[in-house]
N, C-alpha and C positions, 0 to 999 in steps of 0.2 A: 456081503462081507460082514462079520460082526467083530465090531472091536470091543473093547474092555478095558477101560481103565481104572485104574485103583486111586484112588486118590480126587481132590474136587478144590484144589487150590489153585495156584498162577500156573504151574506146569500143564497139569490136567486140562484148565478152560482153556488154555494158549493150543493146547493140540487138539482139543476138540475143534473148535474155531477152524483150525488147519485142515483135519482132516475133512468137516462141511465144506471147507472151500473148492473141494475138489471130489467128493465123493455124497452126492447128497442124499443117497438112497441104502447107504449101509447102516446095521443096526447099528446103534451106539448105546454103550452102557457105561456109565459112570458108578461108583462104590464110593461111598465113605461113611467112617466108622464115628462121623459126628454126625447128630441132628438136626444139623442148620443145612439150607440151598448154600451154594458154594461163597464164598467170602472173603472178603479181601482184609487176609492176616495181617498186611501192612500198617491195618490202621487200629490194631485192637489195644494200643495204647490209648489213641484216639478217641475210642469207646468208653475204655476205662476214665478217662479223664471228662468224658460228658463231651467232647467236641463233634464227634459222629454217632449221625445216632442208629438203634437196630437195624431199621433197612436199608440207611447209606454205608453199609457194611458189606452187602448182599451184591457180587458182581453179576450184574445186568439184571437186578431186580430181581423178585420171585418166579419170573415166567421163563428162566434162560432156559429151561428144559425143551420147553414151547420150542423155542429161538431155536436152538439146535435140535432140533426132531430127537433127543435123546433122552434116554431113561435115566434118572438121580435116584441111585439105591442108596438111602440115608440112613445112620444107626444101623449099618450092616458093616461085620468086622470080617477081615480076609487073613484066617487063619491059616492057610496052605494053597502049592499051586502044585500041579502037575503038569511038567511042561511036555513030556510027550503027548500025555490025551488031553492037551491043551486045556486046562481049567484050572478054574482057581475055588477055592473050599471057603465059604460063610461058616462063619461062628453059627450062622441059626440050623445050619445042616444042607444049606442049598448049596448047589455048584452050576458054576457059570461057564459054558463053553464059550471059548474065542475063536476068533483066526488069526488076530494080532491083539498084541497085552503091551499096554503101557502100566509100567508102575511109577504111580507120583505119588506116590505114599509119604512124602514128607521126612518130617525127623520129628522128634520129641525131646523136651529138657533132659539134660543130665541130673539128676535128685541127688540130695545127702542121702547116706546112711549113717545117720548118727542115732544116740539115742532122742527119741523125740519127735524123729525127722515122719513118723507117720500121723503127728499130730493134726487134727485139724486146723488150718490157716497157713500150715506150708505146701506152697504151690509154686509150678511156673510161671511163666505168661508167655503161652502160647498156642492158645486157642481161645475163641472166643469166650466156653464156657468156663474159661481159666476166669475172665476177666469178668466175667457175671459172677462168679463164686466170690470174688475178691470186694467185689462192687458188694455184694448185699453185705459182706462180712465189717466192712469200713459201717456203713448204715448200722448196723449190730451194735458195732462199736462205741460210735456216736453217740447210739443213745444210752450206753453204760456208762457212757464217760464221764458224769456229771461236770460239764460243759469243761472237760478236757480234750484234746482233737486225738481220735486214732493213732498209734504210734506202728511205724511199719518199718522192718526192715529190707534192706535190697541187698542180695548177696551178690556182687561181679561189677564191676564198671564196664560191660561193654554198652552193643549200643540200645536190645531191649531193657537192661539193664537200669541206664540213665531216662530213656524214654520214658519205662514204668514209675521211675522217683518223678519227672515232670507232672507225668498225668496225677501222682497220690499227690503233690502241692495242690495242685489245681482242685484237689475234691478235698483240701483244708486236712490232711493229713500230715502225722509231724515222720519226716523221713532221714532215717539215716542211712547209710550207704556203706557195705562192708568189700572191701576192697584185696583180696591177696596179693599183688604187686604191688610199686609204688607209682600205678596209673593208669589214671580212666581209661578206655576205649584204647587199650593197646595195641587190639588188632586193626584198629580203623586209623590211626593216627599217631605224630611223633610228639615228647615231651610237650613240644610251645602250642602246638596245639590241643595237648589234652590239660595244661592248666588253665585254657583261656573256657576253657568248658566248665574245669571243676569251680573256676575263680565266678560265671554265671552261678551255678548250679549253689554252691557256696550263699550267692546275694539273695539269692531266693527262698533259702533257709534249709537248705539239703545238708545234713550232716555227714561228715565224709572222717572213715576211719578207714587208713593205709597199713599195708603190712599186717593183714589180720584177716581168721575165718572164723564160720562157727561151726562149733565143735559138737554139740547139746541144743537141743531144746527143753523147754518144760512147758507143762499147763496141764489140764483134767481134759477127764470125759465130757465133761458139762460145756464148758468154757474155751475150750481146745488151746489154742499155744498163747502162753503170755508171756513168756522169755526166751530167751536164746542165750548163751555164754560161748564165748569167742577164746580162742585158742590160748591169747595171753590170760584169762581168768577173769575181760570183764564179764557181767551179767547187762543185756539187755532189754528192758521190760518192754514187750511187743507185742501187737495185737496178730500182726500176720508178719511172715518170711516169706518173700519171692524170690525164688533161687533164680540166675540168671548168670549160669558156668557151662554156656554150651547146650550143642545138640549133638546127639546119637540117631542116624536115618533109621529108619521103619525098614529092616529089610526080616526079621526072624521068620516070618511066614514062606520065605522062600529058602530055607533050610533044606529042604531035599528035593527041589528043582533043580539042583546044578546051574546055578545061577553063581559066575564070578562076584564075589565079593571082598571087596579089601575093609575101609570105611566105610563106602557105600559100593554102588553096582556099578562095577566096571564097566562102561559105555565109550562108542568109538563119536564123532563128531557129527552122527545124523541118529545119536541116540540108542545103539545098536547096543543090547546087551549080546555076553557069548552064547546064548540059546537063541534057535530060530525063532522068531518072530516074538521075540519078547522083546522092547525096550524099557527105557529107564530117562528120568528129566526131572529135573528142581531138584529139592535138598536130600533126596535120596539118592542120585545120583554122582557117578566118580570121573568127570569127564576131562578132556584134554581142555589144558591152562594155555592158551596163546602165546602166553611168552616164556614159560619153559619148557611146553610137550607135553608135560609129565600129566598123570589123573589127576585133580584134585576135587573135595568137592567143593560149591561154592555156592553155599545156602544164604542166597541174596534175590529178591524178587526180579529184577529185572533178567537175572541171567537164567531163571524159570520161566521165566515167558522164551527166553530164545532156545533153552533147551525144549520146551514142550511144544515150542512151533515147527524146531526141527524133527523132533521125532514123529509128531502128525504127519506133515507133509512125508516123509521117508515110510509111513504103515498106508498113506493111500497111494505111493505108486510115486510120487515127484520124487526130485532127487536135489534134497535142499541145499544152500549155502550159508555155511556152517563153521566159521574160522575158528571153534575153542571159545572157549571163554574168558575174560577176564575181570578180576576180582575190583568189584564197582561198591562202594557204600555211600549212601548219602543217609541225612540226617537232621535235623534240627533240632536243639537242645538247649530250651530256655531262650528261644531266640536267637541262640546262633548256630547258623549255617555251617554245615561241616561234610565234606565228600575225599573222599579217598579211593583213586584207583592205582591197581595191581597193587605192588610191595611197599607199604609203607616204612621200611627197615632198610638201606642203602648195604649194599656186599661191600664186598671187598674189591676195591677197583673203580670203585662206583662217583661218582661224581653227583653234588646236591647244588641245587640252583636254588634260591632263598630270595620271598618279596615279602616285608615286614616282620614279626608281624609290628602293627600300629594301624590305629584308627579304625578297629575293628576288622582288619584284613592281615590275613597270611598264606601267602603259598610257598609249598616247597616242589621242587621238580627233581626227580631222582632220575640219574641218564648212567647208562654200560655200554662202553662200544659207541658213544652216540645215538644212542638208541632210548627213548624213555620205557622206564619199567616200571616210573610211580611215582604219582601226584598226590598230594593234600593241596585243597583248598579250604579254607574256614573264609566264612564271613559273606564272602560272595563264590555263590560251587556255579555259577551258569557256564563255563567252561571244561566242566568236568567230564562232558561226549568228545569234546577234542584230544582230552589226552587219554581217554580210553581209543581212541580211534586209532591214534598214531601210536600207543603204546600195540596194538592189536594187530597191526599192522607192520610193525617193527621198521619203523619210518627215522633214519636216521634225521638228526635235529641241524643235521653244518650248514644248511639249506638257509635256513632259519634261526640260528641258536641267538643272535642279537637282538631277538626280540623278547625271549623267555624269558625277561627280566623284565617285561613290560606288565601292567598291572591290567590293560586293555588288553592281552591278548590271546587271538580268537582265531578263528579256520581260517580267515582273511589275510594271516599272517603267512601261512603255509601254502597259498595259492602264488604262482603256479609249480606246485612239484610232481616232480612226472609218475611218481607212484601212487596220488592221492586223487581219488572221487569223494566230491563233497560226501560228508556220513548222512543214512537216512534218519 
């Protein structure tokens, strides 16, 4: 059997892994269009800020090719696929036959187009060699500076966003933060939660400008970007811009595969795109949300490991378990802790359960029907697998709901209910 995957991040290794566990003599080939053994994107802020270093970046070392008896095509880009004579097209001219095709092809930052925006030093951060480019460009900087520190801007308050401003403190950069809402990490969190971030963020000397984009950049050939100007007319003199407004999935190269695409690839709950033996897993992928049904994608590492373990298991022949996904962020940010699962925005009808915040603790509990559809935790997230579980599960709370208000409370609280197996 030869599989094929595209892609060499949490989806990809999670179904490799899968599909070794059950098939230990089929080819495997793995594709990706970076130059690194596969890597754990989670921590390339990490990187950037000096805390992890090159090869504790690298998941399961240099040898995982070894580990899993499979082939890592590196610096090879997958321009087209053919999905009746089963292959996929290399930018170098090679074409690879399958018998089953995972794409975990990722996503890529959304970029300005402005003028400027092709300058040298505007970048995303979301690849490793994003965060190497960045890294020598601060050093650059550094020592132009005549002993003034780097100046860097951050376009977006979500969460690589805020992550990136942590890591450029930590390497004595001066950062400010450009904001188009009036709040950090909207998608991950409500108001009291995102000023208890920005009010960190803030002590630590993060400059935060609300209600504003940039519009321009400027700088030379020589010297690449030293300003940026912002919607309202200020000018700000910078050394780099790291955009951080979203991603867009990798899907162009399956343009005339007939491959379902809305956002991302239309997939059913064991990974299944609408072409035979093609699937699809992680942030390329558009799969069923546990507590509404509906596709979404949800480009969040953990929910890449569970899609790319179901789609392994489902291309060697098991027939996995598979409940949908739901939308999990955790985080830390200047020291504090912050996790958000499902809908951080309460509907209409909705009921909000409230623990502080004070003393560095706050939760909120969002419940429909009785039924939880969404948590924030700050300060303390060890809780956070509980109410994805019962939110995942659509585990009504009357059972229990005297306890939601407890600042201890844990799966312990929800034993014995008749619909609940402890979570693995």
């Amino acid at each position: 059997m030869r599989y094929v995957i595209i892609g060499m991040s949490a989806a990809a290794i999670s179904a490799a892994r899968a599909i070794r566990s059950l098939d230990r003599g089929g080819q495997l080939t793995l594709v990706s269009s970076e130059g690194h053994p596969p890597y754990a994107r989670i921590f390339i802020t990490n990187y950037l800020a000096g805390k992890t270093s090159l090869e504790g970046m690298f998941i399961g070392g240099r040898s995982l090719d070894r580990e899993l008896g499979a082939t890592f095509l590196t610096a090879k880009t997958v321009v087209g696929a053919d999905a009746a004579a089963r292959r996929v097209y290399l930018a170098s001219g090679e074409a690879l036959s399958y018998d089953h095709l995972l794409v975990a092809s990722g996503a890529r930052p959304v970029l300005p187009d402005f003028p400027g925006s092709s300058l040298a030093g505007v970048t995303g951060m979301r690849t490793l060699a994003d965060a190497q480019a960045l890294s020598a460009l601060l050093a650059t900087a550094a020592g132009r500076g005549g002993g003034h520190p780097p100046h860097v801007v951050v376009l977006g308050g979500g969460l690589v966003s805020l992550k990136t401003a942590e890591a450029l403190v930590r390497r004595g950069a001066a950062v400010t933060v450009v904001v188009a809402s009036g709040q950090v990490l909207s998608q991950m969190a409500d108001a009291a939660t995102a000023d208890l971030v920005q009010e960190r963020a803030g002590a630590a000397g993060v400059r935060f400008i609300m209600g504003e984009d940039v519009v321009a950049a400027s700088g030379d050939e020589e010297h690449g970007l030293t300003a940026v100007e912002l919607r309202g007319g200020l000018g700000l003199r910078c050394d780099a811009l790291v955009v951080g407004k979203g991603v867009v999935p990798n899907v162009e190269f399956l343009q005339e595969a007939g491959v379902a695409v809305q956002r991302g690839i239309i997939v059913d709950r064991r990974g299944r795109a609408n072409v035979e033996e093609v699937w699809a897993a992680g942030d390329v992928a558009e799969g069923p949300d546990a507590l509404t049904g509906r596709p979404a994608v949800m480009a969040m590492w953990p929910n890449a490991v569970r899609q790319g373990r179901a789609a392994g298991l489902d291309m060697a022949g098991a027939v996995p378990e598979n409940e949908g996904g739901v939308r999990v962020n955790i985080g830390s940010f200047f020291g504090l802790n912050v996790a958000s699962v499902g809908s951080v925005r309460a509907p209409e009808g909705a009921e909000e359960i409230t623990v502080g915040p004070g003393h560095g603790y706050y939760r909120k509990v969002i419940l429909k029907d009785h039924v939880v559809i969404g948590a924030i935790l700050t300060g303390d997230v060890t809780g956070a697998g509980v109410w994805q579980y019962l939110a995942a599960r659509h585990v009504s709370v009357d059972g229990f709901r005297t306890r939601l208000r407890s600042r201890s409370f844990t799966y312990q609280d929800v034993i014995p209910h008749p619909s609940l197996e402890p979570p693995v």
